[in-house]
CHARMM internal coordinates of N, CA and C (Angstrom, degrees):
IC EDIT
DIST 1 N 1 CA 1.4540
DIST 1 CA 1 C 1.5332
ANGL 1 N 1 CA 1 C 109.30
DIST 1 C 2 N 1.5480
ANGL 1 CA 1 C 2 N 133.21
DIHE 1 N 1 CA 1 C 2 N 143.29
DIST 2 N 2 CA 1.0724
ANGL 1 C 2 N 2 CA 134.42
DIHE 1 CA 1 C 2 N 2 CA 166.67
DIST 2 CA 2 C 0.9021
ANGL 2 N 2 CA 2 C 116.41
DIHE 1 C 2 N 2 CA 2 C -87.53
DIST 2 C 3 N 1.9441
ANGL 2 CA 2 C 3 N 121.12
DIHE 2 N 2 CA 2 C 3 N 153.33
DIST 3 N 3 CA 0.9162
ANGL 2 C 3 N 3 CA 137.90
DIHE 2 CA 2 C 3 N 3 CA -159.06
DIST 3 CA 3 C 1.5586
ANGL 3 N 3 CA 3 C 102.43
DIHE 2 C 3 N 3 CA 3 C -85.30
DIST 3 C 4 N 1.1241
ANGL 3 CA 3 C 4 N 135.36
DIHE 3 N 3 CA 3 C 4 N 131.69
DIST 4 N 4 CA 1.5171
ANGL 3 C 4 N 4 CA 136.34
DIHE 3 CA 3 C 4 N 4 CA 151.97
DIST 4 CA 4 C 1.2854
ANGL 4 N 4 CA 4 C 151.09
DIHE 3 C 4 N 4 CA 4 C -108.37
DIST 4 C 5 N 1.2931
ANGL 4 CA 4 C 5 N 133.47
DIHE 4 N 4 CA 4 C 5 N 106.21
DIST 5 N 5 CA 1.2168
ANGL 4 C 5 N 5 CA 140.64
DIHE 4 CA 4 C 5 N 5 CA -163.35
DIST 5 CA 5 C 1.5949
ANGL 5 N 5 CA 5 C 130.97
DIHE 4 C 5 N 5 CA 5 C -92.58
DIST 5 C 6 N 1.2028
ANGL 5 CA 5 C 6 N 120.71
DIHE 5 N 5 CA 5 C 6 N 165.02
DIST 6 N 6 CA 1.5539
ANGL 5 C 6 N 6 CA 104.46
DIHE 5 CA 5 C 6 N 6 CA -173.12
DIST 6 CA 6 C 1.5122
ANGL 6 N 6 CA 6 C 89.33
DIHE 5 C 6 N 6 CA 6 C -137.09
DIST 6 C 7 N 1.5319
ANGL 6 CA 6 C 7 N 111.93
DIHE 6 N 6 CA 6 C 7 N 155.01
DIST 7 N 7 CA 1.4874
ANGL 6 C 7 N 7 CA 124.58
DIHE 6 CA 6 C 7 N 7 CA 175.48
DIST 7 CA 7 C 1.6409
ANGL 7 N 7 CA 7 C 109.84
DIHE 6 C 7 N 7 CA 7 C -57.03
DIST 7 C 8 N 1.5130
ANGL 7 CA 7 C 8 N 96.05
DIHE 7 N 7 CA 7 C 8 N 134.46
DIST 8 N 8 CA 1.8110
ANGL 7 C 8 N 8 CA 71.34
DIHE 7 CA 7 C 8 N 8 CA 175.48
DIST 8 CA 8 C 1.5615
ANGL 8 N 8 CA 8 C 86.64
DIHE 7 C 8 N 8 CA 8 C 128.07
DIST 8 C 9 N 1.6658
ANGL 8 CA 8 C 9 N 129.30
DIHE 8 N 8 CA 8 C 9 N -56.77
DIST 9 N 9 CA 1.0940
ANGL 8 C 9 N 9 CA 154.24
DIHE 8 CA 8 C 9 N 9 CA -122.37
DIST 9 CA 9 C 1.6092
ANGL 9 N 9 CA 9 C 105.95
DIHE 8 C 9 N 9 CA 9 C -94.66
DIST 9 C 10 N 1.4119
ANGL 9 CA 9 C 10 N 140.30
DIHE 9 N 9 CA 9 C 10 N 121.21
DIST 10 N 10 CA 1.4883
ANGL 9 C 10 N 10 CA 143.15
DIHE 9 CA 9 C 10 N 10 CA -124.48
DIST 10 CA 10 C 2.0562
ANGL 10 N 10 CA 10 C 63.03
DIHE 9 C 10 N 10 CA 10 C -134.24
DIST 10 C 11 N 1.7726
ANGL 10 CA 10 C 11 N 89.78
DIHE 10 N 10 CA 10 C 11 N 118.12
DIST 11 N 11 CA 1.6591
ANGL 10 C 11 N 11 CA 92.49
DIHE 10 CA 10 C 11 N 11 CA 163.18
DIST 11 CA 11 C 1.4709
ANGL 11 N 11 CA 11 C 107.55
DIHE 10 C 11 N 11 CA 11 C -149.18
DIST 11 C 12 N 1.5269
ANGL 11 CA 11 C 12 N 117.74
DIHE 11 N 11 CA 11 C 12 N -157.17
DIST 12 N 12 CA 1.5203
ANGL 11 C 12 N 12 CA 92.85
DIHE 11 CA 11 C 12 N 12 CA 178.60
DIST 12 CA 12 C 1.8846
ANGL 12 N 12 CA 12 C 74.66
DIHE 11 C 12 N 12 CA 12 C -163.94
DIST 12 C 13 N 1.3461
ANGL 12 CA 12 C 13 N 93.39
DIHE 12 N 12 CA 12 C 13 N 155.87
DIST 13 N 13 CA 1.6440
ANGL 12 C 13 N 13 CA 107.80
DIHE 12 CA 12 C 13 N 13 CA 169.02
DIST 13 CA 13 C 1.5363
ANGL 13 N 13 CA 13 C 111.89
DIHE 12 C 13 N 13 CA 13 C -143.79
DIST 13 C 14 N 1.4462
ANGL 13 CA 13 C 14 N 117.14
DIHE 13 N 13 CA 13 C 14 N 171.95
DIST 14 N 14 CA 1.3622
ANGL 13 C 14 N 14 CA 107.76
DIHE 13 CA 13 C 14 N 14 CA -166.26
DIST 14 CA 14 C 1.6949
ANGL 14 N 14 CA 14 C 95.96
DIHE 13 C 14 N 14 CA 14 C -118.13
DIST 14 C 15 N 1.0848
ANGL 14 CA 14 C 15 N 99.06
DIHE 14 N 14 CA 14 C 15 N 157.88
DIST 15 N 15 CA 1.9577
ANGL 14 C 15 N 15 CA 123.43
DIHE 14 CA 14 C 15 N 15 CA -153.42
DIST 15 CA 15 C 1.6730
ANGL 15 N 15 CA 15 C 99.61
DIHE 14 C 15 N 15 CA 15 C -134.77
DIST 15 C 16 N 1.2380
ANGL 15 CA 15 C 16 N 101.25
DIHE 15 N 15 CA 15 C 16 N 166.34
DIST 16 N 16 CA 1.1885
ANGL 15 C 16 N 16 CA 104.12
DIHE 15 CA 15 C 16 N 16 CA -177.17
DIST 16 CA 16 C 1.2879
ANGL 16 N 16 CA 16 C 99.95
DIHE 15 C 16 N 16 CA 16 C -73.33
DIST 16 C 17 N 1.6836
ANGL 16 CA 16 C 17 N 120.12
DIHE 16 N 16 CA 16 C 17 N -41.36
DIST 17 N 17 CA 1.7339
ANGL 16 C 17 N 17 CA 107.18
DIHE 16 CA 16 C 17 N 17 CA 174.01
DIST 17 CA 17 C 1.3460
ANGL 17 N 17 CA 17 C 141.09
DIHE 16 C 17 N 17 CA 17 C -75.88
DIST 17 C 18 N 1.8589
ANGL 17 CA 17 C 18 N 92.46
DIHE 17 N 17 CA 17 C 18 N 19.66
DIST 18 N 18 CA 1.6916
ANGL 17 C 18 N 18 CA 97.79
DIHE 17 CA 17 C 18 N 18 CA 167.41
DIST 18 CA 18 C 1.7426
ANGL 18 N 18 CA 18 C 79.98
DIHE 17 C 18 N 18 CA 18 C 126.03
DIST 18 C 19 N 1.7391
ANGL 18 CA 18 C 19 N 100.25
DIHE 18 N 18 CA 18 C 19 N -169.16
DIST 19 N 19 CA 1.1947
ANGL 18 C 19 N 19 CA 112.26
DIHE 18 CA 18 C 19 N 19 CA -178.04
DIST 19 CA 19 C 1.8752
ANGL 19 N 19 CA 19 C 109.00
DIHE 18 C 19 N 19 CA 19 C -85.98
DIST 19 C 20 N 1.4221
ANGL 19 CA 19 C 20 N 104.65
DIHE 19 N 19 CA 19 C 20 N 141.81
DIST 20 N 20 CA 1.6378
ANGL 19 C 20 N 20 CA 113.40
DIHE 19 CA 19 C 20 N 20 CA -175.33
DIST 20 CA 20 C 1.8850
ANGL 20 N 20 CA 20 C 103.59
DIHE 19 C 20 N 20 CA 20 C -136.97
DIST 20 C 21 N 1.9139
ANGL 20 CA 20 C 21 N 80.82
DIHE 20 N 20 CA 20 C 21 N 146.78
DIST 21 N 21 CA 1.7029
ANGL 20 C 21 N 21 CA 76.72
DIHE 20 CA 20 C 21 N 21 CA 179.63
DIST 21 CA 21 C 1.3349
ANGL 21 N 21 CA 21 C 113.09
DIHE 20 C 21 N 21 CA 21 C -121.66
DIST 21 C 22 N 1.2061
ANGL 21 CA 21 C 22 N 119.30
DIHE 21 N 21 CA 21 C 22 N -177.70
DIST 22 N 22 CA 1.8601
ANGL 21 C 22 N 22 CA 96.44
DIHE 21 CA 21 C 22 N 22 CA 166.00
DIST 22 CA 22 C 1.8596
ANGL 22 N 22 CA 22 C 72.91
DIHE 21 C 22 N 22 CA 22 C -174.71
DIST 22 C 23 N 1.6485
ANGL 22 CA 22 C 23 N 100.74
DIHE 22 N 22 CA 22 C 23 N -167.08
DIST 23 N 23 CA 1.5997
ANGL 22 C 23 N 23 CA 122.47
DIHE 22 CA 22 C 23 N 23 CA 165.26
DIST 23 CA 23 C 1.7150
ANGL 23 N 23 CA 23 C 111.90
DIHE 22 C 23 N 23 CA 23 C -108.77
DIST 23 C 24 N 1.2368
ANGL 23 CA 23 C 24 N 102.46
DIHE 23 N 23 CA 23 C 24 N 168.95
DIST 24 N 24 CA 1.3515
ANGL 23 C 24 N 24 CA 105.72
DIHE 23 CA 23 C 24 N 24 CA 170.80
DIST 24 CA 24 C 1.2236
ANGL 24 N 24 CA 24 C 112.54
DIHE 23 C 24 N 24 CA 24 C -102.77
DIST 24 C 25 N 1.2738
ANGL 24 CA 24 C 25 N 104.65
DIHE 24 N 24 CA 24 C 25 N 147.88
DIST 25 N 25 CA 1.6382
ANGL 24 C 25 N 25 CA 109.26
DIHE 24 CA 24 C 25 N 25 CA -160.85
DIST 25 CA 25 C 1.7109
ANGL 25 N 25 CA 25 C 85.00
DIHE 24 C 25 N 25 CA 25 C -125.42
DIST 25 C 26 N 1.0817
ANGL 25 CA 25 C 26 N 149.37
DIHE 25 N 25 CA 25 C 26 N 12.35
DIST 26 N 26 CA 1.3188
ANGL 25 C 26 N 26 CA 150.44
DIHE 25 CA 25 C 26 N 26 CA 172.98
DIST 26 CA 26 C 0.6346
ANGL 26 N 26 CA 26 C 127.90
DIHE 25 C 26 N 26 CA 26 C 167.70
DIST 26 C 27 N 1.5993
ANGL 26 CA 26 C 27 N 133.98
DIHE 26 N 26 CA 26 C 27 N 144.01
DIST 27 N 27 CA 1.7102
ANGL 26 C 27 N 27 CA 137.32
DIHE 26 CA 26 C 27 N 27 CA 167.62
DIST 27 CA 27 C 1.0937
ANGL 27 N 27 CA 27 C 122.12
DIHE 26 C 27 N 27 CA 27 C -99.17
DIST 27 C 28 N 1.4665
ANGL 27 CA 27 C 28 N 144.45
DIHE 27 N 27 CA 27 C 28 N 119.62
DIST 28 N 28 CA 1.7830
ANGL 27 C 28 N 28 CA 143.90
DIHE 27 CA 27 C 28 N 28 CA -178.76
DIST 28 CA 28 C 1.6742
ANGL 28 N 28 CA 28 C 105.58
DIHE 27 C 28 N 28 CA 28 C -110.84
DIST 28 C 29 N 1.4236
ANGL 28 CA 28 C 29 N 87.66
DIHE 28 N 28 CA 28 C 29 N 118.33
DIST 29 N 29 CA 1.6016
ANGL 28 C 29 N 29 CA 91.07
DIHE 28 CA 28 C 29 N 29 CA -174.97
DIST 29 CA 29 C 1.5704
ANGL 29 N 29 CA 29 C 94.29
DIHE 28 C 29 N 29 CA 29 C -100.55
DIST 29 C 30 N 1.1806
ANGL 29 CA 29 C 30 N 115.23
DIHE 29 N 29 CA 29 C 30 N -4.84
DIST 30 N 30 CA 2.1035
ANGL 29 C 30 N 30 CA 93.93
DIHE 29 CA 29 C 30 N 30 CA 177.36
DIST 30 CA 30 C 1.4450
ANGL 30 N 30 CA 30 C 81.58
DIHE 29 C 30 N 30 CA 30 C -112.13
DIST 30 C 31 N 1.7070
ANGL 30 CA 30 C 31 N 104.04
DIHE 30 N 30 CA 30 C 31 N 177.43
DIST 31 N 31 CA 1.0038
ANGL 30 C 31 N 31 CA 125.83
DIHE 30 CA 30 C 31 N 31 CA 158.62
DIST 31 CA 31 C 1.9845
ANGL 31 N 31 CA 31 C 135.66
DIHE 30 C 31 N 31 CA 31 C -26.58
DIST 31 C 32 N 1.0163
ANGL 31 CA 31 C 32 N 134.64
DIHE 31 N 31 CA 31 C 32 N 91.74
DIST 32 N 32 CA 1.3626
ANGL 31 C 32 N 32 CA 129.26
DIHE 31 CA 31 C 32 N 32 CA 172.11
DIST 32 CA 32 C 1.6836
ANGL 32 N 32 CA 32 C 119.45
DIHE 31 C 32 N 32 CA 32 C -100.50
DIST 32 C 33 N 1.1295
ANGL 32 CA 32 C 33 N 95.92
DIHE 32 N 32 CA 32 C 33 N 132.26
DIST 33 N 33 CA 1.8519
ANGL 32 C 33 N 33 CA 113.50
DIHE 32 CA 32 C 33 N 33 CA 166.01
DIST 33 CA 33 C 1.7233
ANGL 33 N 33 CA 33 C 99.80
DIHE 32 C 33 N 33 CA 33 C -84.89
DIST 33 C 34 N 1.4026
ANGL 33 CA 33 C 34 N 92.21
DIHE 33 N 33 CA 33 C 34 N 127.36
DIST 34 N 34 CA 1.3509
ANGL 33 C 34 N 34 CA 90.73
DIHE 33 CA 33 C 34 N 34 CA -178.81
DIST 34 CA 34 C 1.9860
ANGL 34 N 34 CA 34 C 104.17
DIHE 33 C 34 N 34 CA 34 C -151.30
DIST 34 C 35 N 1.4610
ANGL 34 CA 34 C 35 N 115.42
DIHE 34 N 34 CA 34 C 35 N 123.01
DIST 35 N 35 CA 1.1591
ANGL 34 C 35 N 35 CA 96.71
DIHE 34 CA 34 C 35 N 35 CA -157.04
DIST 35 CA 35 C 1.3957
ANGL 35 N 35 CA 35 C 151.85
DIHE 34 C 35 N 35 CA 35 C 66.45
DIST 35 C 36 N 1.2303
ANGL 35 CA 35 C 36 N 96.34
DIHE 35 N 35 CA 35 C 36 N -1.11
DIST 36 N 36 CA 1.4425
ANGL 35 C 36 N 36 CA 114.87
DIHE 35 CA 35 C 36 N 36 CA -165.23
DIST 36 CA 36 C 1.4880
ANGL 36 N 36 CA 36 C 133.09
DIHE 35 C 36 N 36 CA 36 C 82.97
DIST 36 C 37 N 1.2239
ANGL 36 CA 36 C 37 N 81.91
DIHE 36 N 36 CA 36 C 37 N 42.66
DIST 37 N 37 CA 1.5439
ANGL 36 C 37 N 37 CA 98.98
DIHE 36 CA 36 C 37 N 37 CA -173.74
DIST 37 CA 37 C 1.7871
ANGL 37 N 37 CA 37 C 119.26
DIHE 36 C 37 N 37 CA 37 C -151.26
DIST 37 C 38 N 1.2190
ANGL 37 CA 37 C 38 N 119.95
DIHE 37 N 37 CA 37 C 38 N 132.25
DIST 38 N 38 CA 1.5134
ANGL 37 C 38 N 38 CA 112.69
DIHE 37 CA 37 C 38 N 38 CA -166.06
DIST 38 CA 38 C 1.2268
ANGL 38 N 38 CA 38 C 105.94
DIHE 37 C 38 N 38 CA 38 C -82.71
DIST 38 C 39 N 1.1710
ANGL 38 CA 38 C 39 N 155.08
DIHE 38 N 38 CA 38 C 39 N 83.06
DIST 39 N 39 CA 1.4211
ANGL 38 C 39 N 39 CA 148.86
DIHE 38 CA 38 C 39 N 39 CA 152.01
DIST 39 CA 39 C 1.9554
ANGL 39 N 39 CA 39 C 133.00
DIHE 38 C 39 N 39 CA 39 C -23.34
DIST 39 C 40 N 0.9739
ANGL 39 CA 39 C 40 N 112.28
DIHE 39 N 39 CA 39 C 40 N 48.51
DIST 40 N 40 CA 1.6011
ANGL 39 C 40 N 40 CA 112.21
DIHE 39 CA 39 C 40 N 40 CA -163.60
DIST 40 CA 40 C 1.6663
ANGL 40 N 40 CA 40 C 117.71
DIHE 39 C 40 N 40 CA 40 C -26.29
DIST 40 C 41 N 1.0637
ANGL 40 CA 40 C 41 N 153.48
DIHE 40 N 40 CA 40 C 41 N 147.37
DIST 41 N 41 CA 1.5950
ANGL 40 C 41 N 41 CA 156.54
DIHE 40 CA 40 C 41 N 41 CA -164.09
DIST 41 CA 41 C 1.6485
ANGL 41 N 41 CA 41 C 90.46
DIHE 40 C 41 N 41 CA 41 C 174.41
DIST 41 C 42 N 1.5399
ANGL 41 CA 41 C 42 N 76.25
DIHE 41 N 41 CA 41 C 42 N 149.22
DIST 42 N 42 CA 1.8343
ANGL 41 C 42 N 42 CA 109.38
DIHE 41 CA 41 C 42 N 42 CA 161.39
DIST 42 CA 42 C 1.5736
ANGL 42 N 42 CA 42 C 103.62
DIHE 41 C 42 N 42 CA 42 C -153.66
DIST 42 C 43 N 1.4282
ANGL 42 CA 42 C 43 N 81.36
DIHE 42 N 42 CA 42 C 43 N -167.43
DIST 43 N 43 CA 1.7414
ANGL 42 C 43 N 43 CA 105.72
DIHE 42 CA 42 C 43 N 43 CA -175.87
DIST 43 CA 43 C 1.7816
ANGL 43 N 43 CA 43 C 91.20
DIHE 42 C 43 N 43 CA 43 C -54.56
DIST 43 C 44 N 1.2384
ANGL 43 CA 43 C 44 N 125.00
DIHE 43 N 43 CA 43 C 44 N -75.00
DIST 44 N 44 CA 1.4372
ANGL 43 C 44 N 44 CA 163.59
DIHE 43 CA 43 C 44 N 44 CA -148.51
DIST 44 CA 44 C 1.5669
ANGL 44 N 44 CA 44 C 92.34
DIHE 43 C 44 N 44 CA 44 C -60.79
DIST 44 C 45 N 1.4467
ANGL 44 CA 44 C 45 N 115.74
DIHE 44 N 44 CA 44 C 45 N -43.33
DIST 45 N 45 CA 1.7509
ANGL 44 C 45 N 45 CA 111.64
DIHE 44 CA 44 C 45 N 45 CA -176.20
DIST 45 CA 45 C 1.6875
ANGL 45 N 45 CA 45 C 101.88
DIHE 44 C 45 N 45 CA 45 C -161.72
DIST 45 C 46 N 1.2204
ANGL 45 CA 45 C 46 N 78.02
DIHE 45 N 45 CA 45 C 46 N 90.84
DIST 46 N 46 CA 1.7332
ANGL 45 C 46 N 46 CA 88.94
DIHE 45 CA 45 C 46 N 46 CA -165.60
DIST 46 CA 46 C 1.8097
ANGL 46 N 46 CA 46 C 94.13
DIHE 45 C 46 N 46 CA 46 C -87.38
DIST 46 C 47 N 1.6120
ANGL 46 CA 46 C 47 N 114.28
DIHE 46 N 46 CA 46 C 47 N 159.17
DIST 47 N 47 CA 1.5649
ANGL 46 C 47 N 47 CA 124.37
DIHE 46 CA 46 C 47 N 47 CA 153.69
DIST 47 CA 47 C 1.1332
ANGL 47 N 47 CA 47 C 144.59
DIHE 46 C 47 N 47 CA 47 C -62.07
DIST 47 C 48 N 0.9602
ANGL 47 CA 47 C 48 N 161.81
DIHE 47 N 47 CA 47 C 48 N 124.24
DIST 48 N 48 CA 1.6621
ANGL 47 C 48 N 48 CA 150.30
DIHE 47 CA 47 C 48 N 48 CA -171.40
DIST 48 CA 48 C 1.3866
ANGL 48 N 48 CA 48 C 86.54
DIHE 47 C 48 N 48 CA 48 C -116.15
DIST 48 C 49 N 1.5648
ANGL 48 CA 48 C 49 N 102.42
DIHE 48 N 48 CA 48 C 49 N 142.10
DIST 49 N 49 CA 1.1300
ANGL 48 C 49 N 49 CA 140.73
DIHE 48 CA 48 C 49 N 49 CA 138.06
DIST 49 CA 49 C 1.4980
ANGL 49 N 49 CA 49 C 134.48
DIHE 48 C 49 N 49 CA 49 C -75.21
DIST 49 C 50 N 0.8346
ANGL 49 CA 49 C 50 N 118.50
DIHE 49 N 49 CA 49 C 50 N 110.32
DIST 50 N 50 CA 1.6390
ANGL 49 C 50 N 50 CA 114.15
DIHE 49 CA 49 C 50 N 50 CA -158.00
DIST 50 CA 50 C 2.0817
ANGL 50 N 50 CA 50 C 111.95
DIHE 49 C 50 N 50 CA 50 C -134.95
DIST 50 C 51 N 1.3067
ANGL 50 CA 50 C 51 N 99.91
DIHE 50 N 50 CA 50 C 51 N 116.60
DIST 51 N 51 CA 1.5734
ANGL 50 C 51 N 51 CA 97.30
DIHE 50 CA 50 C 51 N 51 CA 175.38
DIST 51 CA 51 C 1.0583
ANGL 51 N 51 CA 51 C 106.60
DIHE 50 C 51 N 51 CA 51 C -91.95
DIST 51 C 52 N 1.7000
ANGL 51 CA 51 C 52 N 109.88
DIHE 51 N 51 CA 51 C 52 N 138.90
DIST 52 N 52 CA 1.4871
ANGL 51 C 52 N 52 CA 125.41
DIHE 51 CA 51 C 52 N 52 CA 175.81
DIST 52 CA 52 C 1.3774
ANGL 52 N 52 CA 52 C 107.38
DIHE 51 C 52 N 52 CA 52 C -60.87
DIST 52 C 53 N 1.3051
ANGL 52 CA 52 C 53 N 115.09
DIHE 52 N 52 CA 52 C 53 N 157.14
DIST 53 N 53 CA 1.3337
ANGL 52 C 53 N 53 CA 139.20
DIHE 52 CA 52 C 53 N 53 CA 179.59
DIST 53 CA 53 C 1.6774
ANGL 53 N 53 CA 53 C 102.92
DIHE 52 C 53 N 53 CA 53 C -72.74
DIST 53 C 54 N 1.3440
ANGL 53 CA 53 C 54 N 117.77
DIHE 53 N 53 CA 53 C 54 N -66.63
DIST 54 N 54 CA 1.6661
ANGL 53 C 54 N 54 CA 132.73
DIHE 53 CA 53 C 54 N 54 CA 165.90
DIST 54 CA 54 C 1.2470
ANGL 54 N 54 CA 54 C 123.91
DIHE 53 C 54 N 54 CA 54 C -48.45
DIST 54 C 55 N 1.4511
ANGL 54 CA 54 C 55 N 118.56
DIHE 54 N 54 CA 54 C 55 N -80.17
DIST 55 N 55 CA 0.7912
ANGL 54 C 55 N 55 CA 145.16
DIHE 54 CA 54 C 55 N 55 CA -175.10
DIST 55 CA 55 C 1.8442
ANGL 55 N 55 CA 55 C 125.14
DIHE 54 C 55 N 55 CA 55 C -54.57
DIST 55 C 56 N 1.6761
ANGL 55 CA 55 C 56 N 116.83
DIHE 55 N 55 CA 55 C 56 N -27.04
DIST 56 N 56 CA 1.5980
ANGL 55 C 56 N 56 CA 94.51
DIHE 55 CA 55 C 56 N 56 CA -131.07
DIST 56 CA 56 C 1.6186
ANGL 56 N 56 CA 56 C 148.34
DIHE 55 C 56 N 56 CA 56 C 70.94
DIST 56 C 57 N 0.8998
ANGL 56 CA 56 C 57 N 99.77
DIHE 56 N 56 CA 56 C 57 N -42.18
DIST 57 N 57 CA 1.6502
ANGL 56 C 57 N 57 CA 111.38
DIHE 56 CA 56 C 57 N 57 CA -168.43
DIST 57 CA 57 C 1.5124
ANGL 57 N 57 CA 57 C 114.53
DIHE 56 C 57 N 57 CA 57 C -71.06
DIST 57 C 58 N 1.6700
ANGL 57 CA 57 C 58 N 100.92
DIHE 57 N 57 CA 57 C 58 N 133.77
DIST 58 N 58 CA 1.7094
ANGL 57 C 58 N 58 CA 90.78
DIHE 57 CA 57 C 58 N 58 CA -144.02
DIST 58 CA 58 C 1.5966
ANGL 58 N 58 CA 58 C 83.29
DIHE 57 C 58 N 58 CA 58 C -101.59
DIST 58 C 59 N 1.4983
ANGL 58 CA 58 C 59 N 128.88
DIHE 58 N 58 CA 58 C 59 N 139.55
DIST 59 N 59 CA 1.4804
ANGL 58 C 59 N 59 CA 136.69
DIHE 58 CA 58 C 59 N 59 CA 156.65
DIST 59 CA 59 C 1.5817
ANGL 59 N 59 CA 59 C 115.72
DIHE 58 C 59 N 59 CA 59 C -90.43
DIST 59 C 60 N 1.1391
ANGL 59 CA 59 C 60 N 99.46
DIHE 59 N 59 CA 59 C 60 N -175.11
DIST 60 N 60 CA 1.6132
ANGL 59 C 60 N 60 CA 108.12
DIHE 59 CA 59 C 60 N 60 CA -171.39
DIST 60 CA 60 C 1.6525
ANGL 60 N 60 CA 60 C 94.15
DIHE 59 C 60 N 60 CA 60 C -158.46
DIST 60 C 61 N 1.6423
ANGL 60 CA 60 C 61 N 114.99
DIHE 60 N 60 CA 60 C 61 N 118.72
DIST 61 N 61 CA 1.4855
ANGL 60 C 61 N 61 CA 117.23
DIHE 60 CA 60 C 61 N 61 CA -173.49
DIST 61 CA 61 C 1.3180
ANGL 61 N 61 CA 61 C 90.98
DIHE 60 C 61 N 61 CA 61 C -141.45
DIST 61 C 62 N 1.2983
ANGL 61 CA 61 C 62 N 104.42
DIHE 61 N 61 CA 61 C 62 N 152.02
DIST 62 N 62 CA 1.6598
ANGL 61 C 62 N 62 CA 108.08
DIHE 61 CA 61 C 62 N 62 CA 153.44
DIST 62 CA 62 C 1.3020
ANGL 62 N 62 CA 62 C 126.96
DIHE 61 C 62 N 62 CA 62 C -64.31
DIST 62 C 63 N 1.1945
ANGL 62 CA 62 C 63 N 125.91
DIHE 62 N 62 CA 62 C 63 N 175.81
DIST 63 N 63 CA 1.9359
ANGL 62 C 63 N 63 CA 125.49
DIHE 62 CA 62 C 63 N 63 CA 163.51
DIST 63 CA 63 C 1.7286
ANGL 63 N 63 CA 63 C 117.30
DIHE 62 C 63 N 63 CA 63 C -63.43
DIST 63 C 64 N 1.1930
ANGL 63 CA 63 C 64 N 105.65
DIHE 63 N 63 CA 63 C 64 N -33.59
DIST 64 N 64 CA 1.3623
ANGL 63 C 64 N 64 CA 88.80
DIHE 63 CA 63 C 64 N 64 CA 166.22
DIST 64 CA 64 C 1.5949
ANGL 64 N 64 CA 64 C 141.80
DIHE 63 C 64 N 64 CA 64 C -113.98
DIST 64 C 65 N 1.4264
ANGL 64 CA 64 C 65 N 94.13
DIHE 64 N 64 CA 64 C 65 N 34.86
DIST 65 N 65 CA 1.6199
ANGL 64 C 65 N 65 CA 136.81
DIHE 64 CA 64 C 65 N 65 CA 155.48
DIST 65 CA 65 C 1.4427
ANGL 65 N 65 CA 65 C 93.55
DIHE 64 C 65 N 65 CA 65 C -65.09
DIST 65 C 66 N 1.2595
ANGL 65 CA 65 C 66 N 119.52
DIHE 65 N 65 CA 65 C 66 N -79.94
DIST 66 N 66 CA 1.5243
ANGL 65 C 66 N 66 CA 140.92
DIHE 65 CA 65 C 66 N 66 CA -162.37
DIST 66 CA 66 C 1.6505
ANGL 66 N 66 CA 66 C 123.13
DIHE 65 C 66 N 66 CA 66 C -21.98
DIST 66 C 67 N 0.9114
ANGL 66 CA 66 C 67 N 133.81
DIHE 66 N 66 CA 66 C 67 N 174.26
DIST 67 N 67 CA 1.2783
ANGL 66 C 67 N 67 CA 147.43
DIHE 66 CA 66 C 67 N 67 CA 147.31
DIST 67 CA 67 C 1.9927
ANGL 67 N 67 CA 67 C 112.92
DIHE 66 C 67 N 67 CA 67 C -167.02
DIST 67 C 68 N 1.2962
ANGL 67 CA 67 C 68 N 102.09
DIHE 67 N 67 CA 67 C 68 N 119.92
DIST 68 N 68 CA 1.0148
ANGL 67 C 68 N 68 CA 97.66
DIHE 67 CA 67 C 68 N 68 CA -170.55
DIST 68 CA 68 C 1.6576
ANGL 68 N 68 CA 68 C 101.91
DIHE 67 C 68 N 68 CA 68 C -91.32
DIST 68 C 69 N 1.7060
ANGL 68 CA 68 C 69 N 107.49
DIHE 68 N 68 CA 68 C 69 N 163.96
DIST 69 N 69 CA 1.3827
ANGL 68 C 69 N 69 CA 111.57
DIHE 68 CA 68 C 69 N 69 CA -165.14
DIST 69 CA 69 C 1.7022
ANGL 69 N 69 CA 69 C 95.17
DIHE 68 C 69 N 69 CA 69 C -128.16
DIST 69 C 70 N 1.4975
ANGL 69 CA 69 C 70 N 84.59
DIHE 69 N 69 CA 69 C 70 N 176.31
DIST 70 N 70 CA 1.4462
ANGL 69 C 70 N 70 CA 98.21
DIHE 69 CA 69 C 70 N 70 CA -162.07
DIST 70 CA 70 C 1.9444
ANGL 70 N 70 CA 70 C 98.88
DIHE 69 C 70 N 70 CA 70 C -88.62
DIST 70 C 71 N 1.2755
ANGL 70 CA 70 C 71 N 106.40
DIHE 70 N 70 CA 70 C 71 N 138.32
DIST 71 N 71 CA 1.2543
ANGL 70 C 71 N 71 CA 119.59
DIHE 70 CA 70 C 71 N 71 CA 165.35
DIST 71 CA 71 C 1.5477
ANGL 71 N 71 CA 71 C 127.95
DIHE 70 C 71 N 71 CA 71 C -57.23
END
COOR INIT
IC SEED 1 N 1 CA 1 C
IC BUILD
């Protein structure tokens, strides 16, 4: 089963500089170019957009990238 998230949603994924958290600031269920890069999504396994907690810096992971955190 895939993991699913909602905007709003305090998660964290791991980076080459260790583990990072941020919220999601959106979900893309079709396809997005982002950076120069095509990101594939659907209904079924959509992308999140997610701003870092630190940083700003916005990522784009799948659901089972994710781990959601406690409020």
């Amino acid at each position: 089963m895939t993991k699913t998230f909602n905007i709003g949603d305090h998660v964290s994924w791991n980076s080459e500089a260790g583990r990072v958290s941020g919220h999601i600031e959106r979900v893309h269920t079709r396809d997005v170019n982002y950076k120069g890069y095509m990101h594939h999504a659907s209904e079924r396994e959509p992308q999140y957009e997610i701003k870092s907690d630190k940083t700003d810096h916005i990522a784009l992971h799948k659901g089972k990238a994710l781990r959601l955190l406690r409020r």
